[in-house]
C-alpha positions as CSV (number, residue, x, y, z in Angstrom):
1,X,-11.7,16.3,-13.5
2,X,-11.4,18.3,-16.8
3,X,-15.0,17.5,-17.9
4,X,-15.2,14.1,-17.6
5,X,-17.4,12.3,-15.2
6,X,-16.3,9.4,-13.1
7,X,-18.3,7.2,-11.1
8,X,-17.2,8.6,-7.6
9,X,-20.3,7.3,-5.3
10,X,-18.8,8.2,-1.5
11,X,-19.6,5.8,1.3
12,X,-21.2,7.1,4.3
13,X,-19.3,6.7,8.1
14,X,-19.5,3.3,9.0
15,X,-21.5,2.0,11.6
16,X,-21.2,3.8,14.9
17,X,-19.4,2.7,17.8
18,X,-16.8,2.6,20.3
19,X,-13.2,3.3,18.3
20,X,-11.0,0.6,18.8
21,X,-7.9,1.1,20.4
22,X,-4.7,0.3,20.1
23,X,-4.1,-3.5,22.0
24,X,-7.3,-4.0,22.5
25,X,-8.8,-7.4,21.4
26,X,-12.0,-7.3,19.1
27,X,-14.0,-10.3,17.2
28,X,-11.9,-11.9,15.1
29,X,-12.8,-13.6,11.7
30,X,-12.1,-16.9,11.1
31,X,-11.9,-18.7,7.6
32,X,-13.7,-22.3,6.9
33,X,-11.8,-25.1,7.2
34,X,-10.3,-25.5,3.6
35,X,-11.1,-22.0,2.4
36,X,-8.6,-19.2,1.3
37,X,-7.9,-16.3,3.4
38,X,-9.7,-12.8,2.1
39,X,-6.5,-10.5,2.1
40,X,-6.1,-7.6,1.0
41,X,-3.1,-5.6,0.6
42,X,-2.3,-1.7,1.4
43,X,0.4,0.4,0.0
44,X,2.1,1.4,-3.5
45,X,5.2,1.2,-5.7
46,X,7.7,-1.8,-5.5
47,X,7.2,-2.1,-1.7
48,X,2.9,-3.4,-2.4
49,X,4.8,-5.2,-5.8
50,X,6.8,-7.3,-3.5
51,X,3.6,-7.8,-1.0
52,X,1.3,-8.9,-4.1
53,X,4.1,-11.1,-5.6
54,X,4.4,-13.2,-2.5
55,X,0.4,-13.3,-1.3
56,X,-0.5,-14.3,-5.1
57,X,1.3,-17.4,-4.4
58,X,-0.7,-18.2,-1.1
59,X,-4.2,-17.3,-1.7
60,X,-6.4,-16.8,-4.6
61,X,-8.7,-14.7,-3.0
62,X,-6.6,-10.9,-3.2
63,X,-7.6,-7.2,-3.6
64,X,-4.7,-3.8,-3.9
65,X,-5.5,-1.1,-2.4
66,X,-3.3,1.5,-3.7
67,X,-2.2,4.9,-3.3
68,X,-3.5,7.5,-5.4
69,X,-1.1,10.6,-4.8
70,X,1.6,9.8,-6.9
71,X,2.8,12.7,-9.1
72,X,6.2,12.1,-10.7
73,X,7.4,10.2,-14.1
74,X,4.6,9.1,-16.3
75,X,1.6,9.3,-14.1
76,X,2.4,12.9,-13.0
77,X,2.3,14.2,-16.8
78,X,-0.8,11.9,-17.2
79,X,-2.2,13.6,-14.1
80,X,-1.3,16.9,-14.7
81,X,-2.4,17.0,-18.5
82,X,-6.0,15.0,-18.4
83,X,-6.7,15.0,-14.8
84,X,-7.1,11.4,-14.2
85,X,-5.5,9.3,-11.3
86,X,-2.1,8.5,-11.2
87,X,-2.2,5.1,-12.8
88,X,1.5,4.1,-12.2
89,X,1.1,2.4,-9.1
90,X,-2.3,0.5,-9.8
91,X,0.0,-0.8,-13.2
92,X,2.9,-1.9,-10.9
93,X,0.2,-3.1,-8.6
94,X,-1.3,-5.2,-11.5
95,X,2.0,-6.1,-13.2
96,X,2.5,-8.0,-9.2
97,X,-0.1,-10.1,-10.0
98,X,0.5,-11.1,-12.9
99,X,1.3,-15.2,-13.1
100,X,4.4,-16.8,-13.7
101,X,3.4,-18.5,-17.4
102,X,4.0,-17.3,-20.5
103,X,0.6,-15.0,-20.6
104,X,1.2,-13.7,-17.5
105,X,4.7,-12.6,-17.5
106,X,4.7,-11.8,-21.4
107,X,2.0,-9.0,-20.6
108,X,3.8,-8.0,-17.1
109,X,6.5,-7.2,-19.3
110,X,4.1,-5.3,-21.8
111,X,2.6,-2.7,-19.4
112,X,5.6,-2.2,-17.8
113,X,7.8,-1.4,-21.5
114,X,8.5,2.2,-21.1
115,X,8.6,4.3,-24.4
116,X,12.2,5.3,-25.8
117,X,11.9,8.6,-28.1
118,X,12.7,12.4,-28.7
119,X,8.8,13.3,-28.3
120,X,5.9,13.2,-25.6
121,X,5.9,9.5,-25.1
122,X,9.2,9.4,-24.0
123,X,8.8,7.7,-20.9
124,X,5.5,6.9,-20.9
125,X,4.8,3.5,-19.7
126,X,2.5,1.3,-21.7
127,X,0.4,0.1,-18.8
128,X,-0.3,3.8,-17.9
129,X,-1.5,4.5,-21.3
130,X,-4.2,1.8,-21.4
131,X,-5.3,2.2,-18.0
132,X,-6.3,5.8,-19.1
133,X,-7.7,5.1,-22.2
134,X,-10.0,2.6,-20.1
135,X,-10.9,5.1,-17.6
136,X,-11.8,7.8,-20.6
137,X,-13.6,4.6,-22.6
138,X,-15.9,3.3,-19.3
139,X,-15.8,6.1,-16.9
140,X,-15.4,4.2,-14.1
141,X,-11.9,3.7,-12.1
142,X,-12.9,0.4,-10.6
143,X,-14.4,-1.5,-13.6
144,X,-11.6,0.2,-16.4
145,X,-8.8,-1.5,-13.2
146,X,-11.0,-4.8,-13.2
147,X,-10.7,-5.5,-17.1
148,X,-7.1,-4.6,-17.5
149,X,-7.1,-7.5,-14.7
150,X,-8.9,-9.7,-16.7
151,X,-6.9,-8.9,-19.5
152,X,-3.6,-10.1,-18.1
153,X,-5.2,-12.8,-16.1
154,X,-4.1,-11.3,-12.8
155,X,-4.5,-13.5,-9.8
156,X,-6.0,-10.8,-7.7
157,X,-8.1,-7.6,-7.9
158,X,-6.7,-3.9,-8.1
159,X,-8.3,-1.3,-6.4
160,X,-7.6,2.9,-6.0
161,X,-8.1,3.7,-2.4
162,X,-9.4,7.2,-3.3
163,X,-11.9,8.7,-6.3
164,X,-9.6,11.5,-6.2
165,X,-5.9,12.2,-7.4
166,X,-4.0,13.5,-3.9
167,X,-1.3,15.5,-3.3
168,X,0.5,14.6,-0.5
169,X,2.5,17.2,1.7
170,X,5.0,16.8,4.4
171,X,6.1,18.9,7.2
172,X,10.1,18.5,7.4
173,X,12.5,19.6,9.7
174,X,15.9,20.8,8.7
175,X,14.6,21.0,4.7
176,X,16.9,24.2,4.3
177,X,19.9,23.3,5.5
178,X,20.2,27.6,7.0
179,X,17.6,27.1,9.3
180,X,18.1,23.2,10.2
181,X,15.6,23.5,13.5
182,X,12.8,25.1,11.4
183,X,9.7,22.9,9.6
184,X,9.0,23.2,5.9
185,X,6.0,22.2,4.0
186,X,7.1,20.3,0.8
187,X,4.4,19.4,-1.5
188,X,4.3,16.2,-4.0
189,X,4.9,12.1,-3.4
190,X,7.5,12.4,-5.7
191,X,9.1,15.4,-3.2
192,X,8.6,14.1,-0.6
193,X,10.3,10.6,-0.8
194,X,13.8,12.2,-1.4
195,X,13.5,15.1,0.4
196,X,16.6,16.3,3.0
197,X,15.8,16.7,5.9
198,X,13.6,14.6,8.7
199,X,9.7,14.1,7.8
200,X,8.0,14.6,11.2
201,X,4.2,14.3,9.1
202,X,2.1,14.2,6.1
203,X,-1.0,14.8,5.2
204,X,-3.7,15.0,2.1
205,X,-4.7,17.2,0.1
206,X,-7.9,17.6,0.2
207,X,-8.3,16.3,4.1
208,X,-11.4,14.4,3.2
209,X,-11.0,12.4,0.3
210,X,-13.3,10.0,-0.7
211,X,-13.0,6.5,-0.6
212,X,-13.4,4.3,-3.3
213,X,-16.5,1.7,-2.0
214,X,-15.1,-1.5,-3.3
215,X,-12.3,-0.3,-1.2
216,X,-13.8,0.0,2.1
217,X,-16.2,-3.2,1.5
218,X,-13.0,-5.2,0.7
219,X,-11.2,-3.9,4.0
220,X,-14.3,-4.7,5.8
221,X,-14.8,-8.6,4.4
222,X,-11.5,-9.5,4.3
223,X,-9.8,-12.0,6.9
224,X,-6.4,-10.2,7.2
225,X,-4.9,-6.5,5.7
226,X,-1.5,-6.4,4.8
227,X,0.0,-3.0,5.3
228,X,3.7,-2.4,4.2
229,X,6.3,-2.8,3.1
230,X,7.3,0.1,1.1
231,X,7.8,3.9,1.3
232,X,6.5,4.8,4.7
233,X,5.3,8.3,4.4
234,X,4.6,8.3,1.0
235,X,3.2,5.1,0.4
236,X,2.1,3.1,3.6
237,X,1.0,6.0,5.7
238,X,-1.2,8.1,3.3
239,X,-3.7,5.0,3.5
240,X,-4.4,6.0,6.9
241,X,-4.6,9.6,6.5
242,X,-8.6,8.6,3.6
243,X,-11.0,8.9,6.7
244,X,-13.3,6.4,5.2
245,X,-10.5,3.7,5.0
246,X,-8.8,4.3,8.2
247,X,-12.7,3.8,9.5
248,X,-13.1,0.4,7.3
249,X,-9.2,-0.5,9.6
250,X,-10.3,0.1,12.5
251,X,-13.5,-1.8,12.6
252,X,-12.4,-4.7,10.7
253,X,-12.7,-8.3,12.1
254,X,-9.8,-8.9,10.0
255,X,-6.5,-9.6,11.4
256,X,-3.7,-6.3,10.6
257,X,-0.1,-7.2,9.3
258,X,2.3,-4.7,9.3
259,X,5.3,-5.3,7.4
260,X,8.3,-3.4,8.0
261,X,11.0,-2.3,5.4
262,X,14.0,-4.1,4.9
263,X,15.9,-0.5,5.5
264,X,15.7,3.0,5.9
265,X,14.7,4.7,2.8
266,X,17.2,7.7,2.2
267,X,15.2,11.0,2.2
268,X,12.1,9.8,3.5
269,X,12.8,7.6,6.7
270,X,16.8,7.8,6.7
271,X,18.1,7.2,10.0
272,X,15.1,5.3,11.1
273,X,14.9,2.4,13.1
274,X,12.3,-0.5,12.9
275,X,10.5,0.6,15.9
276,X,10.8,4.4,15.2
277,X,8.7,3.0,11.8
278,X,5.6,2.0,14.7
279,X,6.0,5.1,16.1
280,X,5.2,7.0,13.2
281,X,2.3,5.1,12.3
282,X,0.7,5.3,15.9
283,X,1.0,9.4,15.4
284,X,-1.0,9.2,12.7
285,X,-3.3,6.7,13.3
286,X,-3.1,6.6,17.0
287,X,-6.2,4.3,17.3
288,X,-5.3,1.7,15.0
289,X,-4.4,-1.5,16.5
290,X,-2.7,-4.1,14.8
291,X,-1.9,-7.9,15.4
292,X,1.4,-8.8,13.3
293,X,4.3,-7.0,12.7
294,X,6.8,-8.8,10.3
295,X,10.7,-8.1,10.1
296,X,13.8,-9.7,8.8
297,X,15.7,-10.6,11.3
298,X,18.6,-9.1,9.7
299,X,17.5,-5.7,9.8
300,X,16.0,-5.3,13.5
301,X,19.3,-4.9,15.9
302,X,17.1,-4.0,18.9
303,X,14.6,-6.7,19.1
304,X,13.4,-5.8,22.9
305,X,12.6,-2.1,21.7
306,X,10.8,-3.3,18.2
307,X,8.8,-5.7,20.7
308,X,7.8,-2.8,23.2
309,X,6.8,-0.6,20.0
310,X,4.5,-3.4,18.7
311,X,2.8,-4.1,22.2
312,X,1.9,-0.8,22.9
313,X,-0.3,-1.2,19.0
314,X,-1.7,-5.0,20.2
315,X,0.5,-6.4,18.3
316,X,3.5,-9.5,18.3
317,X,6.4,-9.8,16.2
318,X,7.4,-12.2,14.0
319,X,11.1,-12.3,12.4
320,X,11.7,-14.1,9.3
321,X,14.7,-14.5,6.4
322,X,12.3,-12.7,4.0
323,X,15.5,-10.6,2.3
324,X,16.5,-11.2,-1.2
325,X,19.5,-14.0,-1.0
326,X,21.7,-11.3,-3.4
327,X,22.1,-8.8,0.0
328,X,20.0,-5.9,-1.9
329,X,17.6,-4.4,0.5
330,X,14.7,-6.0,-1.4
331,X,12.0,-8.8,-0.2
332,X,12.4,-12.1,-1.9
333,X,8.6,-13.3,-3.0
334,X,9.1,-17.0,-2.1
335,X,10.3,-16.3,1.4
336,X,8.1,-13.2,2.1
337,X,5.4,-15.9,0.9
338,X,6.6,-18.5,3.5
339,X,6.1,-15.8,6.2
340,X,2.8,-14.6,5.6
341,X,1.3,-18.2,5.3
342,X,3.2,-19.2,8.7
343,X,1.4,-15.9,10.2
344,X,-1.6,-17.3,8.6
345,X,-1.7,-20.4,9.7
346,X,-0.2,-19.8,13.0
347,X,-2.1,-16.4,14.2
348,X,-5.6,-17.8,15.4
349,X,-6.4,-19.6,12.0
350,X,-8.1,-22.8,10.8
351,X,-5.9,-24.3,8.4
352,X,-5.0,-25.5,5.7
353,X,-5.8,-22.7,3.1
354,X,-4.8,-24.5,0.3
């Protein structure tokens, strides 16, 4: 890390047992009467902005987990010339939470004002700048994230889910166009989200990462984990791919949303239907269970075969308007808000949370 030293204290394996697996049923935790749900929220970029924007507005009680392997734009110079995280996606993340007064939105618009210039800040996002200058200040990822939090009165907490800056690889077949049945190794998030060709897996580099502890504790108290929407192999999957997390999923008490994409994401997952999203998942995770899996209705035209996928993980379906009302293929935060407190409320809850 160039010299400087972060706090990176690694959790050890949680406590033995049986793995669950997929569709079994395990103790459940269930909320006070009156109380908020503990949620916490898995992914990065504007598919985890969209996730935060509409949980803020249901529950007071919030932690982001976010992915760490970013290396494009602004974070990847950041990363590549001081050796820190990529902070991009932990500012996005906090930007989210940001509330709708003047404070909040006036500094959501702050730390997201990209420089304009002929020099190096061209591009540079303001956001990412201080969240550095914290990290190099305190020396410590989680309390540098936790007062840039405070700072913009963030409803929620912002967490990295690794110590480490990853880089994320992907084995693709039909990258070269010559050779269309042959796999190809392409390295880098930034890569790998518009790369030709069909992603059949990704992975980390390095295989072991460690977790951040606030992380794992958070997955481990909370009473549901929200994972997805966004880009699936570069930002929902590589989650499952920190062996400490994936540990902290499986042996939750806490219920597991998985929220599905509003379409396939050219490059990445083009071509892909909702259950071919599951599928994917199960590969690399083939242990994790979950108990939710939330579409638009709009975008699932096979709603027996998106029903099989989510059995065979333990899991239901629920289909809601949760689409922007302007027809772009993004999640409105009001109705994506309305689903996940009907999944709240409806999924083996006490209510009300408010």
């Amino acid at each position: 890390m160039t010299g400087r030293s972060f706090r990176m204290r690694r959790v050890g394996r949680l406590v033995p047992g049986r793995p669950q697996v997929a569709g079994e049923r395990r103790p459940q935790r269930v909320a006070r009467r009156g109380t908020q749900p503990k949620v916490v929220a898995l992914g990065g970029g504007h598919g985890l902005s969209a996730s935060l924007a509409a949980l803020r507005r249901i529950t007071g009680d919030l932690t982001a987990v976010v992915t760490v392997a970013d290396d494009g734009g602004s974070s990847g110079r950041l990363r590549h010339e001081l050796g820190v995280l990529p902070p991009g996606d932990l500012r996005k993340a906090l930007a989210a939470l940001c509330g709708d007064d003047d404070w909040g939105q006036t500094w959501a618009r702050v730390i997201k004002h990209r420089f304009e210039s002929r020099g190096e800040l061209h591009g540079h996002a303001v956001g990412n700048l201080l969240i550095v200058a914290l990290w190099e200040q305190l020396g410590d990822h989680v309390q540098a994230l936790d007062l840039v939090g405070k700072l913009l009165g963030a409803h929620g907490r912002v967490l990295p889910m690794s110590a480490v800056p990853l880089e994320l690889q992907a084995q693709v077949r039909g990258h070269d166009p010559d050779a269309p049945g042959d796999l190809t190794t392409v390295r880098g998030q930034a890569t790998v989200a518009l790369t030709p060709g069909e992603v059949q897996s990704v992975h980390v580099v390095p295989e072991d990462p460690p977790a951040v502890p606030e992380a794992v504790e958070a997955v481990l108290d909370a009473d549901w984990v929200v994972l997805g929407p966004g880009s699936w192999f570069s930002s929902v999957i590589p989650h499952l791919l920190v062996p400490e997390l994936l540990d902290a999923l499986q042996q939750t008490r806490a219920r597991r949303v998985l929220s599905l994409n509003l379409a396939p994401q050219p490059g990445e997952t083009d071509g892909f239907s909702p259950q071919r999203h599951l599928e994917v998942l199960a590969r690399h995770a083939p242990k994790l269970a979950l108990d939710v899996v939330l579409a638009d209705a709009a975008a699932v035209p096979d709603r027996e075969s998106l029903t099989d996928a989510a059995k065979r993980l333990g899991a239901t379906v629920e289909l809601a308007a949760v689409a922007s009302p302007d027809g772009s293929p993004t999640h409105d935060p009001e109705l994506l808000a309305a689903a996940y407190d009907r999944i709240f409320r409806m999924h083996g809850r006490i209510g009300p949370w408010r």
